[in-house]
C-alpha positions as CSV (number, residue, x, y, z in Angstrom):
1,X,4.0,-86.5,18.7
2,X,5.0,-84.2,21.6
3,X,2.5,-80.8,22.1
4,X,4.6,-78.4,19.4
5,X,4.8,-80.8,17.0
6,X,1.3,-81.4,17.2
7,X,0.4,-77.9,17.1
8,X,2.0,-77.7,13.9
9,X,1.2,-81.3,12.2
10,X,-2.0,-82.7,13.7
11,X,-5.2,-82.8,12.2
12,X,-5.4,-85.8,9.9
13,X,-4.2,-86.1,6.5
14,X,-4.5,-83.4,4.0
15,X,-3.8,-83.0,0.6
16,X,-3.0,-79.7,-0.4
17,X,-3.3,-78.0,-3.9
18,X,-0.4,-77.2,-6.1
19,X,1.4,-78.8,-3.0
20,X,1.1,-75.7,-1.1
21,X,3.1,-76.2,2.6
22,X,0.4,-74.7,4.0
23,X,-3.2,-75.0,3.7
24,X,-5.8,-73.0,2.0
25,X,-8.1,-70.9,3.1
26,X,-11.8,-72.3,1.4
27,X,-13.9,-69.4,1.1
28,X,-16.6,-70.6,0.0
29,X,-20.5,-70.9,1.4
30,X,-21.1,-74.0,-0.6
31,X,-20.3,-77.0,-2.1
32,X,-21.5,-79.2,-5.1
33,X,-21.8,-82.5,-6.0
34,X,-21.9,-84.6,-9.1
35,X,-25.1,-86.2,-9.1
36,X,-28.0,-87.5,-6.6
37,X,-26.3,-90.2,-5.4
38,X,-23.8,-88.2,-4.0
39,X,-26.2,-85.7,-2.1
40,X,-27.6,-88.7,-0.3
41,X,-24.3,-90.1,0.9
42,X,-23.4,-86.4,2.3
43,X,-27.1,-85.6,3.8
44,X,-27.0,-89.4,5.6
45,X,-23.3,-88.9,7.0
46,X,-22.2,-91.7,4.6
47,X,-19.6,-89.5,3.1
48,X,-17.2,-87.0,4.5
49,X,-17.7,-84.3,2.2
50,X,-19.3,-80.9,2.4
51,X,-22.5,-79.4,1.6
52,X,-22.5,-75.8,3.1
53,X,-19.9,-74.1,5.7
54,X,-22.6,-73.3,7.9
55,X,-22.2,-77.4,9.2
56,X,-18.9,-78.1,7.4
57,X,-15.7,-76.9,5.6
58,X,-12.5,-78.3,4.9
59,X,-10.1,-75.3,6.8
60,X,-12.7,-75.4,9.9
61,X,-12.5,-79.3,10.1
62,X,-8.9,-79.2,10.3
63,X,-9.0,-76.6,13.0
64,X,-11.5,-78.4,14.7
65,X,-9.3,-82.1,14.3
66,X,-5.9,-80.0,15.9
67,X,-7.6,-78.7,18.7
68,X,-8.7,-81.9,19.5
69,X,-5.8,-83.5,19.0
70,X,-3.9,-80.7,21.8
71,X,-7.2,-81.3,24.2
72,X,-6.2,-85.0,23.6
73,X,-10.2,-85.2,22.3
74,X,-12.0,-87.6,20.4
75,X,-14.1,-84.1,18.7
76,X,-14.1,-81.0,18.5
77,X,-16.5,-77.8,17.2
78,X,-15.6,-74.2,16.0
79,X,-17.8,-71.3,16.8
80,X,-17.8,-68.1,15.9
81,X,-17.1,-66.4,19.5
82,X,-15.8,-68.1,22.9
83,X,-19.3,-66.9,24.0
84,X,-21.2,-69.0,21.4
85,X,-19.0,-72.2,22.5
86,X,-20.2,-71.6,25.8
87,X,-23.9,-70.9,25.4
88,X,-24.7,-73.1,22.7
89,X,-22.7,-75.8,24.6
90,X,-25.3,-75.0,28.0
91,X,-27.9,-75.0,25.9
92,X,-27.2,-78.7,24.7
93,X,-26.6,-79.9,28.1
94,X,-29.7,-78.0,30.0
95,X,-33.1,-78.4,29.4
96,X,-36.3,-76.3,31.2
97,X,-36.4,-77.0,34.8
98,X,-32.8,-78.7,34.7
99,X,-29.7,-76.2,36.5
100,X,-26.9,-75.5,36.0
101,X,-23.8,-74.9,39.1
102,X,-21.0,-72.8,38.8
103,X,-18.2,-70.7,40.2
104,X,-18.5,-67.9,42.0
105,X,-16.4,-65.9,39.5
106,X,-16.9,-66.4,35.7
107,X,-15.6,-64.1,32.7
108,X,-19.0,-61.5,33.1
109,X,-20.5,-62.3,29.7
110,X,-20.4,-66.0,30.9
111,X,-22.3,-65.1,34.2
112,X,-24.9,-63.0,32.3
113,X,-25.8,-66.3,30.6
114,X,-26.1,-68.0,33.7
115,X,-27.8,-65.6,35.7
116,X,-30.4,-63.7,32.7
117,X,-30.3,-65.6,29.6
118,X,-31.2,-69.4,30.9
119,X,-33.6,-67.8,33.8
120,X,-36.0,-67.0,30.4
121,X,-35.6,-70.8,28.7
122,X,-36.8,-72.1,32.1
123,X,-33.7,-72.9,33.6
124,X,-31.9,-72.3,36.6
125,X,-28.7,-71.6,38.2
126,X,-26.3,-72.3,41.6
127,X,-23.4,-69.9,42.6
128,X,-21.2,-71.5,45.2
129,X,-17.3,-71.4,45.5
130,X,-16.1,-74.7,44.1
131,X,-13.1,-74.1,45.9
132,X,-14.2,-75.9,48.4
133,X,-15.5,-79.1,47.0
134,X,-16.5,-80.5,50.2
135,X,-19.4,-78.1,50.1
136,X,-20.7,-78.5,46.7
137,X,-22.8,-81.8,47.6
138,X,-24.3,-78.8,49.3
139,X,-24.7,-76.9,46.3
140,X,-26.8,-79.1,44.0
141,X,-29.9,-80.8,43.8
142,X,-31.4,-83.8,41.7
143,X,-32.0,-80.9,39.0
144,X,-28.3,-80.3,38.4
145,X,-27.5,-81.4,35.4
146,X,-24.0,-79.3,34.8
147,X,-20.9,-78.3,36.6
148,X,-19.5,-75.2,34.9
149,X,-16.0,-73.0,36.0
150,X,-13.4,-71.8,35.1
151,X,-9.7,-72.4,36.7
152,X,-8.1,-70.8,36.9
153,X,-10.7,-68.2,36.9
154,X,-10.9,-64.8,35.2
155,X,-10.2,-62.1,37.2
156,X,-8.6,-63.8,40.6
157,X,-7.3,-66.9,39.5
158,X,-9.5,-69.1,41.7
159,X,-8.0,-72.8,41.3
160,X,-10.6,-75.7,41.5
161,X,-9.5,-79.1,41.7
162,X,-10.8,-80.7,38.6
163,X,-10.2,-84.4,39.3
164,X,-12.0,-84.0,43.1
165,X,-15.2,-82.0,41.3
166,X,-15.2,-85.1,38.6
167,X,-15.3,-87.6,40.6
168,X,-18.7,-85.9,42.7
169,X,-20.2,-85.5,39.6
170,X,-20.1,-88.7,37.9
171,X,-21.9,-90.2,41.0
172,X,-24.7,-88.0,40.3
173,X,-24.9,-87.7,36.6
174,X,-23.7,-84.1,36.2
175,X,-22.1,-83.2,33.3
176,X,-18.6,-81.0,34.1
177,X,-17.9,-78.4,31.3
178,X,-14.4,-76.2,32.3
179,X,-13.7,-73.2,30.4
180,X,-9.9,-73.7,29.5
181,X,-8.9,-70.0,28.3
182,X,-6.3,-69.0,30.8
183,X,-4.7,-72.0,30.6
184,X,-4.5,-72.7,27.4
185,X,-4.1,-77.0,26.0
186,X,-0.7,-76.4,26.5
187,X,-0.7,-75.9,30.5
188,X,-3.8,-77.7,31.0
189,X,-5.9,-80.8,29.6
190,X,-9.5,-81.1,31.5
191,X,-10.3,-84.0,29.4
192,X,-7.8,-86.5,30.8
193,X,-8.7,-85.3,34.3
194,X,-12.5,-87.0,33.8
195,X,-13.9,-83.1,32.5
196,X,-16.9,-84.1,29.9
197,X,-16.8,-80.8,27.3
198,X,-13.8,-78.1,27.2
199,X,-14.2,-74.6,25.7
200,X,-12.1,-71.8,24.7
201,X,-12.6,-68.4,23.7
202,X,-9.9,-69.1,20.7
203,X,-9.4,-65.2,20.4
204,X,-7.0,-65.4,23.4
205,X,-4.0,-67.4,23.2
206,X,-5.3,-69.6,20.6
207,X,-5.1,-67.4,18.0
208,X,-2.2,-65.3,20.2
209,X,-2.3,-62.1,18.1
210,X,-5.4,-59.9,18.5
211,X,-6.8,-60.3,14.7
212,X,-9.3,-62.8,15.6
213,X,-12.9,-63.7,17.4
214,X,-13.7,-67.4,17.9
215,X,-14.3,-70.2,19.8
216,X,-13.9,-73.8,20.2
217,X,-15.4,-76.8,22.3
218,X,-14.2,-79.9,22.5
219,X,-15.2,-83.3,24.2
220,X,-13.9,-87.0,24.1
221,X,-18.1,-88.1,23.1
222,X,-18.0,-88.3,19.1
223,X,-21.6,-88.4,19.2
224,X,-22.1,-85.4,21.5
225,X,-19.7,-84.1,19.5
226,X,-22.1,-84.7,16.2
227,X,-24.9,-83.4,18.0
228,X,-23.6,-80.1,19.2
229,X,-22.0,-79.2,15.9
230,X,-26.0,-80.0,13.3
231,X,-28.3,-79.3,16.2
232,X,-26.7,-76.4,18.5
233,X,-23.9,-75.0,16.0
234,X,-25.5,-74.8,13.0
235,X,-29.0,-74.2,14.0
236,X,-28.5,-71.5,16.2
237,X,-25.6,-70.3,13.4
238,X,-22.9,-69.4,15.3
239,X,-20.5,-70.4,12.4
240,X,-16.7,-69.4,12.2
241,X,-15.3,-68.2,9.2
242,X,-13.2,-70.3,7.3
243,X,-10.5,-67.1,7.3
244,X,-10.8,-66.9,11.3
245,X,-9.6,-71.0,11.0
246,X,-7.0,-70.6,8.9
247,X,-5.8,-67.3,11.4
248,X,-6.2,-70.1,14.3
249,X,-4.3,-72.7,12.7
250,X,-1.3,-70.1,12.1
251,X,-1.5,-69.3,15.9
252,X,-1.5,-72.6,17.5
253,X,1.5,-73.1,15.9
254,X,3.4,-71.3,18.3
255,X,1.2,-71.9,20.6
256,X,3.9,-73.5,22.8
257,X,6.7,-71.0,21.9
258,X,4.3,-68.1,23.2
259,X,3.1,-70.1,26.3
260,X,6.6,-70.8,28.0
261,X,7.4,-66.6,27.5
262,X,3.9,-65.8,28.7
263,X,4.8,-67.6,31.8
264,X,8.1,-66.9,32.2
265,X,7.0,-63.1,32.0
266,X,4.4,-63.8,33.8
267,X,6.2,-65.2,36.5
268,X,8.7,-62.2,37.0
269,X,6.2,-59.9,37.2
270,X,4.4,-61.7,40.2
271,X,7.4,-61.7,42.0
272,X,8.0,-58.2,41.2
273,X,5.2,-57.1,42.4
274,X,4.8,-59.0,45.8
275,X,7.9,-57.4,46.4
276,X,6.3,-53.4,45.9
277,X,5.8,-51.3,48.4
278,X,3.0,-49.8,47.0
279,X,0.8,-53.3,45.9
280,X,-1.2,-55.6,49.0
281,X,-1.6,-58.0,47.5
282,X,-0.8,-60.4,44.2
283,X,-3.1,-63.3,42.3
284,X,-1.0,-65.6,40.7
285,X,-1.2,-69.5,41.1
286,X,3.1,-69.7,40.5
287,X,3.5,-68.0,43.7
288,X,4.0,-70.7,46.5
289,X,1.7,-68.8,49.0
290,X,-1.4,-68.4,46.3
291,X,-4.1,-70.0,47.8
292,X,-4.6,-73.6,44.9
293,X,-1.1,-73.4,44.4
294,X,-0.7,-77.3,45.2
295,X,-3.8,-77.8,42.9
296,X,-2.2,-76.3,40.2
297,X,0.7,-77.5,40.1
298,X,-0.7,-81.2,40.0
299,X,-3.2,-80.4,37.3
300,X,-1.1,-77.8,35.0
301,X,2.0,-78.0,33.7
302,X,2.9,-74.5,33.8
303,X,0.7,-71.3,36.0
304,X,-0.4,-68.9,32.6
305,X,0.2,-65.5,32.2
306,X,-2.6,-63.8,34.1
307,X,-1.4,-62.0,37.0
308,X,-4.1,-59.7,38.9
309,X,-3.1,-57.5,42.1
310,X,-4.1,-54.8,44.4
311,X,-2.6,-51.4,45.4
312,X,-2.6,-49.2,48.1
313,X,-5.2,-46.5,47.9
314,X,-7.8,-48.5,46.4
315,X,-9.8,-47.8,42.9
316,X,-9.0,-44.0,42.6
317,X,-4.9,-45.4,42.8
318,X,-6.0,-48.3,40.4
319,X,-7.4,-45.6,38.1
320,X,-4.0,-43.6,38.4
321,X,-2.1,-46.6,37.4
322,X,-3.9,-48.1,34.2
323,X,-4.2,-44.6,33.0
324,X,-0.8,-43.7,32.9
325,X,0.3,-46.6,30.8
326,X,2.7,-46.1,27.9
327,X,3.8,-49.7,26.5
328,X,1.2,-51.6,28.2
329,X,-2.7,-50.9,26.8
330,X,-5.8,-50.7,28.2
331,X,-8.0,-53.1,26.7
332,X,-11.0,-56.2,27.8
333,X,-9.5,-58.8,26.3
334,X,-6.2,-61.0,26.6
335,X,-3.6,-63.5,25.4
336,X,-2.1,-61.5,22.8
337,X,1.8,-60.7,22.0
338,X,1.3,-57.3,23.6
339,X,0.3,-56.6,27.4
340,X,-3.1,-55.6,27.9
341,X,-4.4,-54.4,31.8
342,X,-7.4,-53.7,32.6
343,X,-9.9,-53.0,36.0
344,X,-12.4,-56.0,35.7
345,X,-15.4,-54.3,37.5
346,X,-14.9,-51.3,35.4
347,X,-15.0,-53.3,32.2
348,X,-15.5,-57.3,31.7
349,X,-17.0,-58.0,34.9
350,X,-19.0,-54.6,35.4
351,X,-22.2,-56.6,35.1
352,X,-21.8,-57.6,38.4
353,X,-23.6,-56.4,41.5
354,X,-21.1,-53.9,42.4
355,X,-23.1,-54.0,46.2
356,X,-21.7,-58.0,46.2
357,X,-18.2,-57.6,44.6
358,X,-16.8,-59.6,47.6
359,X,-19.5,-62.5,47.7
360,X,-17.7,-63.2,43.6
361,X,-14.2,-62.7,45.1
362,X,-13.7,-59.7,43.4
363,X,-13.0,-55.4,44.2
364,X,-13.6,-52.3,42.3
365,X,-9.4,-51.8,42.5
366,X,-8.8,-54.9,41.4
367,X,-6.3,-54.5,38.4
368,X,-6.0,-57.5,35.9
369,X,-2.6,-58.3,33.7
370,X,-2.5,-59.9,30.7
371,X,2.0,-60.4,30.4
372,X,2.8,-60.1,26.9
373,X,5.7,-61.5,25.3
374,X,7.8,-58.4,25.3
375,X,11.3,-58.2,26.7
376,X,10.7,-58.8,30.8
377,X,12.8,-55.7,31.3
378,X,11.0,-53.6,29.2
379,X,7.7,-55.0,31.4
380,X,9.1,-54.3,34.8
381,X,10.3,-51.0,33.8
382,X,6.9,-50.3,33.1
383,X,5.3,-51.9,35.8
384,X,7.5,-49.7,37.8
385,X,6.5,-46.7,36.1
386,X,2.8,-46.8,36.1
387,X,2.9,-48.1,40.4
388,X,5.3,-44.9,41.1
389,X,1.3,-43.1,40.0
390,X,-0.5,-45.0,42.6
């Protein structure tokens, strides 16, 4: 099956009551069973079924069985936040005195994890710019145990050449772990380019609509998978409801129609605005001068829908320009139906050192667009509206 079709139909077969067309929702904490016999075959993996939603449920196993399907997986896990994904998936890969390397720019809850949380479980962390892969023999030691990014990357859209950083780190034994939100599985599958774990924060374009907070890891290793789900999943309890699923499963089945008008949007406006007089400069890897462009274009099928830039004046004219929105809204997150901007520093990165901005490729006036799906005249328009305040 082609990606839509799969994002509609894969997932095993399932037998639905009253034969409903789609789904339902199981809402409930636990299971029973009819006699002893039956406990054991669940408690010693001899049966499929469920005991408690906490490890297993029938709506999140289907989630979890599509999205692996769209990675092109052999597993996948649902969490309850992109930000349990990536910890607990860390946490399974790391132990005290191991390392972790990663990108000089990460989403800033991500780099708090690197850079506080693992420092207290004993274990450390690199920062290098794996845009250049001919330094990161450089970067490690026999103590790094995972490669972690993000490409692109959120806010600047840093492109890292997956198959190149692969192919280092399977000579050494490092684990590679990508962070696939921006692109989405429909623009980009890190698992067939030799990437060990992928993980999403599904409240982006997953779910595509705002109403939801999840994530989701997935890897082509059915028994890491098994292992992160009983002993990192459940144990640490990061469980996604089984309503959040069944919100996911609705998304991802436009997954592909929103995708192709995210970056058809998204597209226009880049060109729109390298063509202002009053922006300096544009991040968008669609845009034959971006620095990755090549890299992209041979490891994604299609450039996203996050476009960041700069204007003239710096952040007191970046200020002026997100605060005199009308259809656009000011908010952290992204990959919904609406367009959402928003001044990293200021908000999802502001953990950073503000003193080192430019070591993490980032400014204080740096202004990040999330394209929605609206009508791309409607988007200029405002694009031009909010710029004529800068």
């Amino acid at each position: 099956m082609k990606f839509d079709t799969q994002a509609i139909h894969a997932g095993g077969k399932h037998t639905n009551p009253e034969h409903a067309l789609n789904p339902p929702i199981f809402m409930t904490s636990t299971f029973t069973f009819d006699n002893t016999d039956k406990v054991d075959d669940v408690m010693s993996f001899k049966s499929d079924d469920y005991v408690y939603t906490r490890g297993n449920n029938p709506t999140l196993r289907l989630l979890e069985q599509r999205m692996a399907a769209l990675e092109n997986g052999k597993g996948a896990v649902a969490f309850a936040s992109g930000m349990a994904a990536i910890s607990s998936v860390l946490f399974s890969l790391l132990r005290p005195g191991d390392n972790v390397l990663v990108h000089r720019t990460l989403y800033g809850s991500s780099h708090s994890v690197v850079t506080e949380t693992l420092p207290r479980f004993g274990m450390g962390f690199r920062i290098g710019d794996l845009t250049r892969p001919g330094d990161i023999a450089s970067m490690v030691d026999d103590r790094t145990r995972v490669i972690y990014f993000e490409t692109p990357s959120n806010p600047n859209l840093d492109i890292i050449d997956i198959r190149r950083v692969c192919a280092f780190a399977k000579t050494r034994g490092i684990k590679v772990v990508i962070d696939n939100t921006f692109a989405s599985p429909y623009f980009q599958r890190p698992l067939e380019l030799g990437v060990d774990v992928v993980v999403h924060s599904a409240t982006k374009y997953i779910c595509g609509h705002g109403d939801v907070v999840a994530g989701i890891a997935v890897a082509n290793d059915p028994d890491y998978i098994m292992s992160l789900k009983f002993e990192y999943m459940a144990e640490f309890g990061g469980v996604m409801s089984p309503f959040n699923a069944w919100l996911l499963l609705r998304g991802l089945k436009t997954l592909g129609v929103r995708m192709r008008q995210h970056a058809a949007n998204a597209m226009a406006v880049a060109l729109h605005l390298q063509k202002h007089p009053k922006v300096t400069q544009v991040f968008y890897p669609g845009l034959a001068g971006f620095p990755g462009h090549d890299i992209a274009a041979s490891q994604m099928s299609g450039f996203g829908a996050i476009v960041s830039f700069e204007v003239r004046g710096g952040l007191e004219a970046a200020k002026r320009v997100v605060n005199n929105m009308h259809l656009f809204q000011l908010a952290v997150s992204l990959g919904d139906c609406e367009t959402l901007v928003q001044l990293p520093a200021a908000m999802t990165h502001r953990g950073y050192d503000h003193a080192r901005l430019a070591e993490f490729g980032l400014t204080e006036s740096m202004i990040r667009i999330s394209v929605g799906i609206e009508d791309i005249e409607d988007i200029l328009a405002e694009l031009d509206s909010i710029l004529a305040n800068a």
